[in-house]
N, C-alpha and C positions, 0 to 999 in steps of 0.2 A: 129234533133232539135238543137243537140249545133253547127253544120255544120253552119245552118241558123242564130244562134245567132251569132256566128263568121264572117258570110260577115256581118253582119249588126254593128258589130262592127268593124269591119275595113273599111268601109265606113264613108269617112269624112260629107255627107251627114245629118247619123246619129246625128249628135252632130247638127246641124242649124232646125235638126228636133226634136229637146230635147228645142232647142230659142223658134218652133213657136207650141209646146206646150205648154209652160211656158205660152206663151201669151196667145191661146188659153182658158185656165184654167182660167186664171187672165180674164180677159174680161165674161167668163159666173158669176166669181164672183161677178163682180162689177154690169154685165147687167140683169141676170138673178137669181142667189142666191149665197149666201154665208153662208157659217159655222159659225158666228158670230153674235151677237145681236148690233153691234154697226151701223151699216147704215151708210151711205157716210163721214157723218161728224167725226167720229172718236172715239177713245177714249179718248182722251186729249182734250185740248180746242184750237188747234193748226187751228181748220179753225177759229173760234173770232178772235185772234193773224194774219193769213194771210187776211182776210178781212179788217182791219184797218189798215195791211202795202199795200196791194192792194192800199186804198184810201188813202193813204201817210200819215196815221199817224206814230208813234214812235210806236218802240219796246219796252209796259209797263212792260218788269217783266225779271227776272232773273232768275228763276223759273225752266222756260227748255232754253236751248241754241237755237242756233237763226236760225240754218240750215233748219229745215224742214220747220218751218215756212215760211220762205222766198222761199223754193223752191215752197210753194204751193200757197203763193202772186201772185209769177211771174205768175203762171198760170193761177189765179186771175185777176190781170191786165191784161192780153192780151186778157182772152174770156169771162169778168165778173163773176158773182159771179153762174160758173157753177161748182158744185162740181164732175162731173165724166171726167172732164175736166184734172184737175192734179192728178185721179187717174189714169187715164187710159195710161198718161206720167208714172206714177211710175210703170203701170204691163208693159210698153216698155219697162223701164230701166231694170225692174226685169227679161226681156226675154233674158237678155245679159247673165245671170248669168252663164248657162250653158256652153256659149262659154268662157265666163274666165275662169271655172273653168276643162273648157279643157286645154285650156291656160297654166294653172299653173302648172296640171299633167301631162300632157304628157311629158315633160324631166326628172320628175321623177320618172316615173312607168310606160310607154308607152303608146301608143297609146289608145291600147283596155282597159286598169283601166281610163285611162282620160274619154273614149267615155263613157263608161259604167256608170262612174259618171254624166258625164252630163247628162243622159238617165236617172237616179232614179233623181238628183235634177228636171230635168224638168219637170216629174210627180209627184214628191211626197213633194215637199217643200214647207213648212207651211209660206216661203216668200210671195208664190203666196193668200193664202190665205188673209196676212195682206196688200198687194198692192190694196185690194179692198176695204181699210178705212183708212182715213185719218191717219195714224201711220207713225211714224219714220221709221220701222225696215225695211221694203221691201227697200228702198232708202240708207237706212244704209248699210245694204246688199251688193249690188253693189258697195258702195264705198270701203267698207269693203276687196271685194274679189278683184277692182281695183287695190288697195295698192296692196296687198300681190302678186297678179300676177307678179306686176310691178316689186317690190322687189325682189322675187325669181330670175326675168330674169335677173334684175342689178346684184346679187351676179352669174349669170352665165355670164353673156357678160362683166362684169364690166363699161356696159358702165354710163355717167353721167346721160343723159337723161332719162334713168329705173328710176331711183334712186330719179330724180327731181320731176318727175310723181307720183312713190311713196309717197313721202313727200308731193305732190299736195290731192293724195286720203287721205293718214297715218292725215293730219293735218286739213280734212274736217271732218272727220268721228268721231271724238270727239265733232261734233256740231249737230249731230243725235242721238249718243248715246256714253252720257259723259265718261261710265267707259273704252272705248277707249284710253283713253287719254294717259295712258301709255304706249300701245302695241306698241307704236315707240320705246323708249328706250330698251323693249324687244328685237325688231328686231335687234335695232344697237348690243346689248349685243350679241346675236346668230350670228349675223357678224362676231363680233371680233373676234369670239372663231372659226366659219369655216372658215372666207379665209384665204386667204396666211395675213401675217404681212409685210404691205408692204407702202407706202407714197400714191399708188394710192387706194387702202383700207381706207386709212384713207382720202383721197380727197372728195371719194364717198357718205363716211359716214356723212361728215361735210357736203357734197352739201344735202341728202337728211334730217338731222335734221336740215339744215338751213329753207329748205322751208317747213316745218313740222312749225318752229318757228314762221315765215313768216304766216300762214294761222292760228295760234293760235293768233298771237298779234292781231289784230285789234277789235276783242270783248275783249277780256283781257285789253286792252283800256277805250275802251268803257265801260266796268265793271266797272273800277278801277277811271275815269272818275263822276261815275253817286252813287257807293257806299263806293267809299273810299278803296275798298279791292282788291287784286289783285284773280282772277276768272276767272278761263280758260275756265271755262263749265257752268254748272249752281248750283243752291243754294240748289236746293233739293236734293242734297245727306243725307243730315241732318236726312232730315223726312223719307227720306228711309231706314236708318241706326235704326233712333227709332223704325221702323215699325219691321225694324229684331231684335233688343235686346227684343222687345213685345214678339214675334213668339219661346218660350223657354218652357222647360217642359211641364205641360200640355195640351199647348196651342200655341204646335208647328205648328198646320197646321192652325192655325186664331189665330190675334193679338185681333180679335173681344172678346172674352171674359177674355182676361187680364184685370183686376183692375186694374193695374197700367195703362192703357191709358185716366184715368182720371186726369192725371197729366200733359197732353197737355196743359190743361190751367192754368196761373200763376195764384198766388195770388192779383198780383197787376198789375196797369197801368205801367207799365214798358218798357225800351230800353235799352239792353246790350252794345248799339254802342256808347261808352263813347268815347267822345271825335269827334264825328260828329254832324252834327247841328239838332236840334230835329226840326223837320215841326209837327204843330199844323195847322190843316184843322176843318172849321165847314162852318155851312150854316146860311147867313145873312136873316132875320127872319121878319125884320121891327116891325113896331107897328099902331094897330087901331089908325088910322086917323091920320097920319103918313107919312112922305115918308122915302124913305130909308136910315138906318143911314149911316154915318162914323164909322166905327169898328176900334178900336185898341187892342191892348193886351197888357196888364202891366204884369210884371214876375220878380220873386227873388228868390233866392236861398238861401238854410241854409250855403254856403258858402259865403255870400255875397245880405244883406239884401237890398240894394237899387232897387229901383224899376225902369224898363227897359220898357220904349214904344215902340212895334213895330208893324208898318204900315203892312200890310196886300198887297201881291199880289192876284189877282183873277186869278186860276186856269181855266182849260178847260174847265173843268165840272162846272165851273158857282161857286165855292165853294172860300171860302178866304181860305190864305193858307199863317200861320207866320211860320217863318224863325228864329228859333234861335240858339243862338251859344253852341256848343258842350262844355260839362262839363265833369268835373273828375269823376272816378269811386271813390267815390259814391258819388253823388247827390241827394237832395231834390231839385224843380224844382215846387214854387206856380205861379199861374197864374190866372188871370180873365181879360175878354174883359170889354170894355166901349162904345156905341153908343153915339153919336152928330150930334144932326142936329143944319143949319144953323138959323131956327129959334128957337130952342131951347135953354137956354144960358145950362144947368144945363147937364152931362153925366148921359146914365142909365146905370148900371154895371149890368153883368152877370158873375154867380151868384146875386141876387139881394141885398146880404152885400156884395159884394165886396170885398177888401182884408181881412174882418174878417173871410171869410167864402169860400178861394179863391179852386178851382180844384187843384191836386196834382198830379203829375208822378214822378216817380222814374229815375235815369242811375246809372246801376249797374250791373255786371259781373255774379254777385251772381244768380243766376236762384232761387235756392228754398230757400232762406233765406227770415228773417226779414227786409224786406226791409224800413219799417217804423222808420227809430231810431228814429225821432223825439214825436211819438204818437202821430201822427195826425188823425191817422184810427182806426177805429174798426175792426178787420181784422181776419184771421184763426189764426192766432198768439196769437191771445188776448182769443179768444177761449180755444187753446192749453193753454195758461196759466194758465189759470181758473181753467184746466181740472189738473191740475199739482199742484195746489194748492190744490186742494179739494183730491187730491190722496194722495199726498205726501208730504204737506204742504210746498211746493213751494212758493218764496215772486211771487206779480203778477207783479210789477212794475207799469208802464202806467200814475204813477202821480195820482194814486187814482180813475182813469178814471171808469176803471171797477167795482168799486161797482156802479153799475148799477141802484138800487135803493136808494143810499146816504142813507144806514141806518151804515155805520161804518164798515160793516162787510164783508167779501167773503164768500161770501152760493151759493148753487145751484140757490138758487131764482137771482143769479146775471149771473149765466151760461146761466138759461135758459131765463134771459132776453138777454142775447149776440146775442144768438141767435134765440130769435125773430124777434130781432131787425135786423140782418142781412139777414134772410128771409121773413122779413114785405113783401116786394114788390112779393115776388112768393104765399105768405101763408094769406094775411090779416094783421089785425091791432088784431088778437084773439091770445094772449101769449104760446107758445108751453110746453107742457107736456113734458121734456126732462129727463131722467133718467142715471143714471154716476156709472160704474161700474169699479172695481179698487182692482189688487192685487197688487204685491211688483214688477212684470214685465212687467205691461200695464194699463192703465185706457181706459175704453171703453163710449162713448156715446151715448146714443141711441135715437131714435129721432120717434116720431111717427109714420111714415112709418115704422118701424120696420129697416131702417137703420144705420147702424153704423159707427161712427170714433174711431178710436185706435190711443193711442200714444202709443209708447215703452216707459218705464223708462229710458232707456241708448239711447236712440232719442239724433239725432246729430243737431237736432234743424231745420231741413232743410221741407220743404212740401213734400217731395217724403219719407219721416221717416215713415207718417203714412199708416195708414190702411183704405182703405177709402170703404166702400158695402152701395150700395141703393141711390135712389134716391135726396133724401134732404138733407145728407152727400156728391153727389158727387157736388151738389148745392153750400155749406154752403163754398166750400174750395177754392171761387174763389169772395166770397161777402167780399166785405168792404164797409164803410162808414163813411164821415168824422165825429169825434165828435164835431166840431163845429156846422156844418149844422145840427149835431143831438140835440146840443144848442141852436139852432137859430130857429131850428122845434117846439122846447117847449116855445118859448119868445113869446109875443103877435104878430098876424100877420101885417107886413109891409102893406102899401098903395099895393093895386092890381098895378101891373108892367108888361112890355112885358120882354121876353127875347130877348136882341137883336139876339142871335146866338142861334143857338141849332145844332145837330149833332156832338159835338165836338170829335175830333180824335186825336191820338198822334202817330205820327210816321206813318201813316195809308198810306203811298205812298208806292211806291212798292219798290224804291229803300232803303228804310231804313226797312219795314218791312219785306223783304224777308231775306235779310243778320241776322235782327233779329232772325225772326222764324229757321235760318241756326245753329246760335247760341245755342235758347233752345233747340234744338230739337238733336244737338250732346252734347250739357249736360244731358239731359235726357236718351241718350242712354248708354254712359257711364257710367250714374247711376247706369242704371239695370245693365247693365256688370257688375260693380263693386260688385252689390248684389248676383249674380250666375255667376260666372267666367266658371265654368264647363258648367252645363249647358248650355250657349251662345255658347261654341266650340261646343260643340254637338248639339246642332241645327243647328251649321255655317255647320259642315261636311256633316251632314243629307242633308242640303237643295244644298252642292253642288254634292249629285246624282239625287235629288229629283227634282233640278229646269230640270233635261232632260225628264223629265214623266210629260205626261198630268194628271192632277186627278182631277175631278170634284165634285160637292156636292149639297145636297138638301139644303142645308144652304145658308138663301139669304145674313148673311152676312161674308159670307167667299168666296165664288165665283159667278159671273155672272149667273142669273135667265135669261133664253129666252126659246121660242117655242123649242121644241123637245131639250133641254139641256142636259137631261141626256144621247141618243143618242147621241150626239156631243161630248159628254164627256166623252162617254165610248167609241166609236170607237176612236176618238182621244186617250185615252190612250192606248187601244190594239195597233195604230199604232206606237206609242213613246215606247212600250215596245221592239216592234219587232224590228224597229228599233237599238232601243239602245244595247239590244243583239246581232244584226248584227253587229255593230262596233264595240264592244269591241270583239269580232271572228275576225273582220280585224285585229285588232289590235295586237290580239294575231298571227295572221301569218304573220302581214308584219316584225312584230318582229323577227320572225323565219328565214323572207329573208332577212332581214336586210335592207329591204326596205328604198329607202329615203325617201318617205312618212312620214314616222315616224318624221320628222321634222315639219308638218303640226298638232303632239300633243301639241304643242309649243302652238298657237294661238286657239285651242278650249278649253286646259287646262286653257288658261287668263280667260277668261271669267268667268267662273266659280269661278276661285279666287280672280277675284275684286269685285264679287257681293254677294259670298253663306252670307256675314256677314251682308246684307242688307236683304230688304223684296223681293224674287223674285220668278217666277213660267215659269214654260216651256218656256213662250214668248222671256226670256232675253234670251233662247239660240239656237235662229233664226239665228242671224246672222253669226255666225261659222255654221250651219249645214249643209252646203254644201260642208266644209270641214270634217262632218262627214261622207256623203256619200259615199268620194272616200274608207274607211275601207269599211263601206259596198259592196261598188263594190269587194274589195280586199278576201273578204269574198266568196263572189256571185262567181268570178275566179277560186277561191280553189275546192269550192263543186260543180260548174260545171266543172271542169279540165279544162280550161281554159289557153292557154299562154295569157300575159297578152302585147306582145309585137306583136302577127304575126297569131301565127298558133295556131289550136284548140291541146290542147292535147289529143294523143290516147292512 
């Protein structure tokens, strides 16, 4: 038997039969079944995005980077909108895998660890699984093991061309999968320190992060172009980042039932992007018997009271779309439309007073503060004050706003009008039964639903301070309203009017609210770091052995719900365990040989150390596992005695 394993491993044969397995597998996934609930179209929204660049639209978002998209366009454009069309290009590309990855090992470990490796990737890699849905990873993969191939040869031949190639694959592969983006510098770093110190060392090194550069700049461009910010990859590292400060202590294995991820949404209408032009989008609405107005927008700021007309472009999507100009951190930012027709002499304003009664947003840096300094809202703040007053005789401020009933006084009966008044629209016009509870370290409120808000006494003032359980508490911490229009709501009612606009939006384009959302969402994560410092290293450590284990759940909102799941999820982690025990046994003997393999730790250890701090699970560590294989081949050589260069041992 090991005789027989032996020619078949020293048969180059073997390794083109490891390609047209790969393909094999990938092609029953895609045509006949797969281990996955996601079907042709994906798990991302990357076929929407390659359908509208098929039909020539723009690339709407920053969101994910622009590679996969595009590869699956192309495939889009040339055979229409057939989705097993650019999968079945991706299980081609993913059938190379095993020939690179012979490629790379064989100079250093020999023939039979390279063949043997391509033998286990070509049946057992969880690449072939995701090449049969529309995902990044399968296509990432190949580029992935491209580079590296490429590189390895340049640091053996020194010649330019490896190296150029490299930098071709090394500078694509962070448009697939962002946290890439370093593993160049890695590589040059691992250069310096093995070759010789030499002028053509450093020739090579500059040709191959030139064109690394070269294949980064042009979306880095285009970024910096469309949102003002320089952005190599894409925006959603942010939310990913949140998703891992969630994922701590109790609630390490789901961010799903962290309290704190009620705090995704702000208090206010707000843009952190101070100093870039705020777009205001709504939709023009007309009026019974009527044609269609002329809309403008008037706008001022508490830095600058004069009031600013601007004309309106009409966007794609049929939608007016004002342009204005970027203001200091911090801004107050009032605004109302006005319709005119030509037969009409007279403007009707929206809102219908007008500038006494105008919409409000904020630009400010500040994620969880008072964004209000002027008191033009009624907001969670005003709440909190209330709740601060009645605890611990706190002044309220607000200009007297908050005595709710104008009877002179701050009582409960002014809390619990705050918030009625802020849940009228989910609860009715019928006043809430609200109850306030209050030692010397917290005041708690509790709210009908039996849910609560907590403020700490030593509260740094900020919306992530508090405590937030239950429904109509996690409601209450993102309601405001202006007290004008809550003045104007009590005044005799105005002549019946249309609205000229309705749907109004602030910032709602993707190039200003993705960079936003980029913004809260690494203040937010910082938060909680800052709250459990410990804790967050210890779930970062945990999840970088954790993301190599498949582990599944009956929890629909922690993992993927499909046909036969638990099956999928339980042999999938009995194989991710085997696995992972067989490579760390490589690892441990190629240690012992002192194998050059052991340089190939280099780029499966990256992985892991760019992501354990985010949210991740087995899938981010696809793309290296081909370089896990070759341990396990090293393994499989050991306890079958095995030469790993010729001849079987006896």
């Amino acid at each position: 038997m090991r005789d027989l394993l032996a020619r078949v491993l020293d048969s180059r044969l073997s390794v083109y039969a490891a390609c047209l397995l790969t393909l094999a597998l990938g092609l029953v996934f895609v045509f006949v079944w797969a281990p996955h609930p996601w079907g042709w179209a994906g798990i991302d929204y990357y076929h929407v995005l390659a359908l509208e660049l098929a039909r020539g639209g723009e690339f709407l978002t920053t969101d994910v980077p622009w590679g996969y998209a595009y590869f699956v366009a192309f495939w889009y454009w040339l055979s229409g909108e057939r989705l097993w069309v650019p999968l079945v290009a991706q299980v081609v590309a993913n059938a190379t895998v095993p020939l690179l990855l012979y490629r790379l090992v064989s100079p250093l470990a020999g023939s039979r660890t390279a063949t043997l490796s391509a033998l286990l990737v070509g049946a057992l890699s969880f690449n072939t699984v995701y090449a049969s849905t529309e995902a990044s990873d399968a296509v990432c993969t190949v580029l992935f093991m491209a580079a590296l191939t490429c590189f390895v040869r340049g640091c053996r031949s020194g010649r330019a061309v490896d190296f150029a190639l490299a930098g071709l694959f090394s500078g694509l592969a962070p448009q697939f999968r962002p946290n890439l983006i370093l593993l160049p510098a890695v590589g040059v770093a691992w250069a310096l320190w093995q070759l010789p110190r030499s002028w053509r060392t450093i020739q090579v090194l500059a040709i191959y992060t030139a064109v690394v550069i070269a294949m980064l700049t042009p979306w880095t461009v285009r970024n910096y172009r469309v949102t003002g910010h320089v952005m190599p990859t894409s925006t959603h590292g942010g939310q990913q980042l949140w998703y891992g400060s969630l994922q701590v202590g109790p609630y390490i294995e789901s961010r799903a039932y962290n309290p704190r991820k009620v705090f995704e949404s702000a208090a206010f209408d707000y843009t952190s992007e101070a100093g870039q032009s705020i777009v205001i989008t709504a939709d023009r609405t007309g009026c019974s018997q009527r044609s269609r107005p002329s809309v403008t927008l008037l706008y001022w700021t508490d830095r600058d009271p004069r009031q600013v007309r601007v004309s309106p472009r009409t966007a794609a999507n049929g939608r007016l779309a004002f342009e204005l100009p970027g203001q200091l951190d911090p801004t107050a930012v009032y605004y109302f439309f006005e319709g005119t027709w030509p037969e009409h002499g007279d403007p009707l304003p929206t809102p219908p007073q007008g500038a006494r009664v105008p919409y409000v947003t904020f630009v400010s840096r500040d994620h969880f503060g008072d964004l209000d300094r002027h008191d033009d809202l009624l907001d969670l703040f005003d709440v909190i004050r209330l709740m601060r007053a009645l605890a611990w005789q706190e002044p309220v401020g607000a200009g007297g706003r908050l005595d709710m009933n104008a009877d002179g006084a701050i009582d409960q009966l002014d809390l619990a009008a705050a918030v009625s008044t802020l849940l009228q629209q989910r609860l009715g016009e019928s006043p809430l039964a609200v109850h306030l509870e209050s030692t010397a370290v917290q005041a708690v409120l509790r709210l009908p639903d039996q849910s609560t808000l907590a403020v700490p006494h030593n509260s740094r003032g900020g919306q992530t301070d508090i405590e937030v359980s239950g429904e109509l508490a996690e409601a209450l911490i993102v309601k405001h309203k202006s007290f004008a229009a809550l003045a104007a709501a009590r005044a005799p009612a105005p002549p019946l009017v249309c609205q000229v606009v309705d749907d109004v939006r602030v910032n709602d384009v993707y190039y200003r609210a993705e960079p936003h959302r980029l913004n809260r969402y690494t203040a937010l994560a910082f938060d909680n770091i800052s709250r459990a410092p410990l804790e967050f290293a210890w779930a970062s450590a945990y999840r970088f052995v954790r993301m190599f284990i498949i582990v599944g759940t009956d929890d629909v909102s922690t993992a993927q719900q499909f046909g036969a799941a638990r099956l999928t999820y339980g042999v999938g982690q009995a194989l991710s365990l085997i696995y992972l025990a067989a490579f760390l046994s490589g690892v441990v003997m190629a240690w012992r040989q002192r194998s050059a393999v052991l340089g190939l730790l280099l780029p499966i250890l990256y992985v892991p150390a760019t992501i354990c701090f985010v949210l991740t699970n087995m899938r981010y560590t696809v793309t290296m596992q081909p370089l896990m294989f070759v341990f396990v081949a090293v393994a499989l050589e050991a306890w079958l005695k095995l030469d790993s260069n010729g001849d079987s041992a006896r």
